[in-house]
C-alpha angles and dihedrals in degrees: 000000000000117000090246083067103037083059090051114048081045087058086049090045095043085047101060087041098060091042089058097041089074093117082041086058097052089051114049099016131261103282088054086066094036084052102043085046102051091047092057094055085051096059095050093055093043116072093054080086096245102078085157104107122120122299142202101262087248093073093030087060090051085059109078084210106101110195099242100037098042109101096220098040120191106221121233087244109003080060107076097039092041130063116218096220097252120106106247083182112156093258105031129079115222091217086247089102090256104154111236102267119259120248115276120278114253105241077206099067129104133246108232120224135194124247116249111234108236090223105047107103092205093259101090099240115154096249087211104059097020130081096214103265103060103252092117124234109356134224120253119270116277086019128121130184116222118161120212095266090058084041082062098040093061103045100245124166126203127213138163129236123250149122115323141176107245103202128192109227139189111234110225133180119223141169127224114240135184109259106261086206100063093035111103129171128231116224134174121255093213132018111263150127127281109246096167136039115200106159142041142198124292082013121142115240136187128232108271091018126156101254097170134336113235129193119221118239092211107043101022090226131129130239142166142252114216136189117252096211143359108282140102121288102242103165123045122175104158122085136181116300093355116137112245135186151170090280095068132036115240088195149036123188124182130192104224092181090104121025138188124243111206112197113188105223111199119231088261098049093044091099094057100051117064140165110283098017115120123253118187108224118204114195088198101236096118101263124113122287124259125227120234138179108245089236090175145062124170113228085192125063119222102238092219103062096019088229137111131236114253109183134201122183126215151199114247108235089163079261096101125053123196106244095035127109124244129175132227154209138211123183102228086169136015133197127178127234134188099213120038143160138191114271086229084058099062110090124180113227117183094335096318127113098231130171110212092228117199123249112172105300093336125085124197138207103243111185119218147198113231136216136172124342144175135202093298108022146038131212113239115213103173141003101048143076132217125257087032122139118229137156119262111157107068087351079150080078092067087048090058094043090049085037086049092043096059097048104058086057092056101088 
């Protein structure tokens, strides 16, 4: 067989090697296959006495011969048609440093190739400490982690459950008004011209505080118009040069540290509301309700809407605007329960009324049996204790984060 051949038929032979060394591959790496390989090429050409043909720069770097600098240089083509003159023989060394040449490689011998393991997935993850996907150890199922900083950026309260007074009300609608007790005009002594203007309108004053200057048409002289209490000027019907008198207020100022809350109560509801009992007025701003005496009742209905005036006043905390709507509730009825939660609290997840309660940094979905309820709580009757923290303002927020959590584990 000529050495054209041999090459040949070891390029054919390595191929196939190598093409069947793709698990090998996986498994040690691809230079492994690239060395075994090229090693194997080597040791067929090897024992004809002139392994000197060219070689892949690989094996030529593992040859301290370089090809400028070696005294009996083989030539890149002369090489492999001319003989140098030194026995390469198997078993002798030609005193160039060349290693004795390994027996020859048994085209009968097997590639080894490593198992696969049945539970790797082909992503490398440790099947022991991974949950397939690369994401570690993961929660429980029906847990989310939330720290207290997350806790604060959405907004989530905590409460515990406990006993609690479930009340009946009566829903009422209302509108916030000025307090027609603390609300005084301002109206000119002498008929005159305004000269000055102080104060506009929606301005702070103090009580005794310059509002305009005005000069008398009878006697040309100047004087001033004061406010009669600390308050806001909400009414000004005076201007710059106009003439004013006694007939007509220039000003109106209002006190608005304390308002009125007007309800409208329907003919039918008219038995349960009466004066001193509480009403709990919500501004609807999504703040807490406030609590109120109810200080009013109309003995007169009003023939338009067929209802009565029931009236709460209140104290002012900027929460409340004269003009604006408010709602309101009145217990008509109150029963005490021993486990209760707050109505914001209850979730439903897949078809399952659940509370997420709070364990460390962890909250769970705990699911629960309910009983009665009324506009702010709901009676527990089991699957709490009491004492136990969970979330109940935005507690749909917990919902999203577990929702969000099992999704990004469904590929």
């Amino acid at each position: 067989m000529s050495r054209s051949i041999t090459r040949d038929a070891a390029v054919l032979i390595v191929g196939g090697l190598v093409g069947a060394g793709g698990l090998y591959a996986a498994q040690e790496g691809p230079s492994a296959v690239a060395s075994q390989a090229l090693s194997f090429y080597s040791r067929l050409l090897g024992g004809d006495g002139h392994a000197h043909a060219e070689a892949p720069k690989t094996v030529a770097a593992a040859d301290d011969h370089k090809e400028d600098d070696d005294d009996h240089a083989h030539g890149k083509d002369e090489g492999r048609a001319k003989d140098d003159g030194h026995d390469h023989g198997a078993e002798k060394d030609d005193g160039h440093g060349h290693d004795q040449p390994k027996p020859k490689a048994d085209l009968g011998s097997t590639v080894k190739i490593a198992a696969v393991d049945a539970n790797d997935d082909g992503h490398g993850h440790d099947p022991e400490k991974d949950d397939g996907h690369g994401h570690g150890a993961e929660l429980p199922e029906g847990v989310v982690e939330l720290g207290d900083a997350k806790l604060k950026a959405a907004g989530i309260s905590l409460d515990k459950a406990g006993a609690s007074t479930l009340r009946e009300e009566l829903q009422l609608n209302g509108i916030v008004r000025a307090n027609q007790e603390a609300v005084v005009q301002v109206t000119p002594r002498f008929p005159g011209v305004v000269r000055t203007i102080a104060k506009r309108l929606g301005d702070e004053v103090r009580k005794g505080e310059t509002l305009a200057v005005v000069e008398s048409n009878q006697s040309l002289t100047t004087y001033e118009l004061k406010a009669p209490i600390a308050g806001v000027v909400t009414e000004r019907q005076a201007s710059l040069g106009e003439y004013v008198s006694e007939q007509k207020p220039a000003f109106v100022v209002t006190d608005l540290s304390t308002l009125w809350v007007d309800f409208s109560v329907y003919r039918r509801d008219l038995a349960k509301v009466a004066v001193g009992e509480t009403v709990r007025i919500d501004p609807e701003d999504g703040g807490e309700p406030i609590e109120a005496k109810i200080s009013y009742l109309s003995p007169i209905g009003a023939a338009d809407t067929q209802s009565a005036v029931a009236r709460a006043v209140i104290r002012n905390d900027g929460r409340f605007r004269p003009g604006l709507f408010a709602t309101g509730a009145v217990a008509t009825a109150e029963q005490a329960v021993p486990l209760a939660v707050s109505i914001d609290a209850i979730q439903s997840l897949e078809g399952r009324d659940v509370v997420f309660v709070r364990e460390g940094d962890r909250f769970a979905a705990r699911d629960v049996t309910l009983g009665r309820r009324d506009g702010r709580s709901v009676e527990v009757v089991t699957g709490l204790k009491g004492g136990e923290s969970y979330a109940s303002k935005n507690s749909f927020v917990v919902k999203a984060e577990l929702a969000k959590g099992s999704a990004s584990h469904e590929h």
